[in-house]
C-alpha positions as CSV (number, residue, x, y, z in Angstrom):
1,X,0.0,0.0,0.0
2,X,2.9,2.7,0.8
3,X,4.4,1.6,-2.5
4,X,1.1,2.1,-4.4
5,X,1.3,5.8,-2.2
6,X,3.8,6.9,-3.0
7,X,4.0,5.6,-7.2
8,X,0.8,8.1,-7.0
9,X,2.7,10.7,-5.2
10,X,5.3,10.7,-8.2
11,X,3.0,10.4,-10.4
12,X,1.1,13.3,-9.1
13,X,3.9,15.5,-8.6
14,X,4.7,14.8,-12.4
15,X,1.2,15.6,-13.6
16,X,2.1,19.3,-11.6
17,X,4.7,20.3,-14.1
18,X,3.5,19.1,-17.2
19,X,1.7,22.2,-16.5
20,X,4.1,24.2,-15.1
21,X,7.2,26.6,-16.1
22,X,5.4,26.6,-19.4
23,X,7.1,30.2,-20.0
24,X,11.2,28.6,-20.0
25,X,10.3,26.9,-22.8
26,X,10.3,23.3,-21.1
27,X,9.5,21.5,-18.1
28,X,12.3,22.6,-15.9
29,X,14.2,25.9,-15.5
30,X,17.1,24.3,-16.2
31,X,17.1,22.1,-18.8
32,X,17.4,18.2,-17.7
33,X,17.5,19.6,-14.2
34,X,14.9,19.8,-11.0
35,X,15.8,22.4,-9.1
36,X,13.9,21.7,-5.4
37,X,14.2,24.5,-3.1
38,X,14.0,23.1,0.9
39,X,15.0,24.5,3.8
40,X,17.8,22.2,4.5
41,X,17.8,22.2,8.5
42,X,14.7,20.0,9.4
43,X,15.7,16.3,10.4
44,X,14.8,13.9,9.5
45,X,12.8,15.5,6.6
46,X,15.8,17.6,5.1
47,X,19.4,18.2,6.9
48,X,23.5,18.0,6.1
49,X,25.1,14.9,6.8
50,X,28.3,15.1,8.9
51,X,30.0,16.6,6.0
52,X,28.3,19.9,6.3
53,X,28.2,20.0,2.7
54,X,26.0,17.0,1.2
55,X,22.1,17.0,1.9
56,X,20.5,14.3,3.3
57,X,16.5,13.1,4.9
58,X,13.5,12.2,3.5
59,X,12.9,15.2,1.4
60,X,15.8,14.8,0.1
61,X,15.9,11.0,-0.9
62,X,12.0,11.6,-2.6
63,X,13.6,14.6,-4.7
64,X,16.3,12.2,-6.0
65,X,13.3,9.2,-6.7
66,X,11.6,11.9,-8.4
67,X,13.8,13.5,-10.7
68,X,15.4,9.9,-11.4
69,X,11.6,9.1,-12.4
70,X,11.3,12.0,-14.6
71,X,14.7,11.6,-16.1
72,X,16.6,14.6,-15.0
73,X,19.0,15.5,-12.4
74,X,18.2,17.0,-9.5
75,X,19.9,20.2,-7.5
76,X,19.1,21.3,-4.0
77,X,18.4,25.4,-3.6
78,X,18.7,25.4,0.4
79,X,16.6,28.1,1.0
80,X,15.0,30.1,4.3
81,X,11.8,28.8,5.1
82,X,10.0,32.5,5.6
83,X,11.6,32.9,1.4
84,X,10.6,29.8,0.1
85,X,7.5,30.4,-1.6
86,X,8.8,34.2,-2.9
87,X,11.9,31.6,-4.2
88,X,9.5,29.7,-6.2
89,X,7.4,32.3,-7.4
90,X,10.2,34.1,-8.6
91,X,11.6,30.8,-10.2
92,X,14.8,30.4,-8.3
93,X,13.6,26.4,-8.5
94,X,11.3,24.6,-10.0
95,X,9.5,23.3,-7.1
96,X,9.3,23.1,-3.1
97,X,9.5,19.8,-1.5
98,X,10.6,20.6,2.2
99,X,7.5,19.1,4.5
100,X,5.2,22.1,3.3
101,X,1.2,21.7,5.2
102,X,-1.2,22.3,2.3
103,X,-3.7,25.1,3.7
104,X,-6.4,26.9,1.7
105,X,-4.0,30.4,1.7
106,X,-1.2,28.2,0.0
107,X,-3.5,26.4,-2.3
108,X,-4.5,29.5,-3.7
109,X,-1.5,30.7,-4.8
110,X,0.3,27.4,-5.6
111,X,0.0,23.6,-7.0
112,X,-0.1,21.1,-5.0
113,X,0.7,17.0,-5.4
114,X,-1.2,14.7,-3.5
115,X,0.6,14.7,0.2
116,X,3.4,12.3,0.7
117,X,3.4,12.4,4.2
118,X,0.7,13.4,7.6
119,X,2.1,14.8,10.8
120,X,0.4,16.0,13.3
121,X,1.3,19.3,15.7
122,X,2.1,18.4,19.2
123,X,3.2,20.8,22.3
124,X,6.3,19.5,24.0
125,X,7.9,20.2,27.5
126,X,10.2,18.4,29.6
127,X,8.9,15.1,31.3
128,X,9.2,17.2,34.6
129,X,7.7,20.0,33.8
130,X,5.7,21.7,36.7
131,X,2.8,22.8,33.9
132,X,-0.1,20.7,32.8
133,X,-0.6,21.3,29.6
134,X,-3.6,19.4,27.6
135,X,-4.4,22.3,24.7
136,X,-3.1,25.6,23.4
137,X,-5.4,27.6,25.8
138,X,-3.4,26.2,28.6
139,X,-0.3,28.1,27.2
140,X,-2.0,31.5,28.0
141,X,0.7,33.5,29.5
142,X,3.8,31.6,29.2
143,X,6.6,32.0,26.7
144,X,6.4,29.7,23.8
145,X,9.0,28.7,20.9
146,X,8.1,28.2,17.2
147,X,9.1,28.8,13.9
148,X,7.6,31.7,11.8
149,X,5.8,31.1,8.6
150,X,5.1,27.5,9.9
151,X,1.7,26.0,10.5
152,X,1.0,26.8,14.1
153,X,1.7,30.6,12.5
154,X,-1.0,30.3,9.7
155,X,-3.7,28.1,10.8
């Protein structure tokens, strides 16, 4: 079942830029190459191995299966997450594939494939932590980390 998953993923993802990038004159903006623009500092989904230099994670291993389906190489445009979708629409790469959630804002503006993966947001605090915390409302007054432009931001 995965493997039928994710063939459709592909497939759907391939089906997005037949229609796309219309305007370079082929399917990519570089020809024989997807350029994927990912914010390279999210393990497991997208980070640098120990070399500091090569990319590695999920993201990164599904780019590869996908431009190795579609016959091209594939480059990696590591790219701030509060920039990537200005970096696509501007056509610095072809495509974002860095754990984006699909909301109705984002659909509006952009194509989306059928999602390759579900998470699911969670609130995290140290197993001896003197709160009680069940749902957002409990955070009321405390100080809370996140990461801008990320779904707890826009939904």
């Amino acid at each position: 079942m995965k493997r039928i998953t994710a063939v459709i993923s592909v497939l759907a993802v391939i089906a997005v830029f037949t229609g796309c990038s219309k305007e370079s004159g082929g399917l990519t903006l570089k020809k024989g190459v997807l350029m994927v623009g990912m914010e390279i500092g999210y393990p497991p989904m997208e980070y640098m191995a120990d070399d500091g230099k090569t990319p590695i994670g999920f993201d990164v291993e599904f780019s590869k299966a996908l431009a190795k389906k579609m016959k091209l190489e594939v480059e990696f445009v590591d790219t701030a997450w509060d920039g990537i979708f200005a970096g696509v629409n501007t056509k610095k790469y072809d495509c974002i594939i860095s754990s984006v959630t699909i909301n109705e804002a984002r659909q509006a503006a952009h194509n989306f494939s059928k999602p390759y993966i579900q998470n699911t947001l969670a609130i995290v605090l140290p197993k001896n932590s003197k709160y009680n915390i069940k749902s957002p409302q409990d955070l009321a007054g405390l100080g809370v980390a996140y990461q801008e432009e990320t779904t707890p931001m826009i939904t």
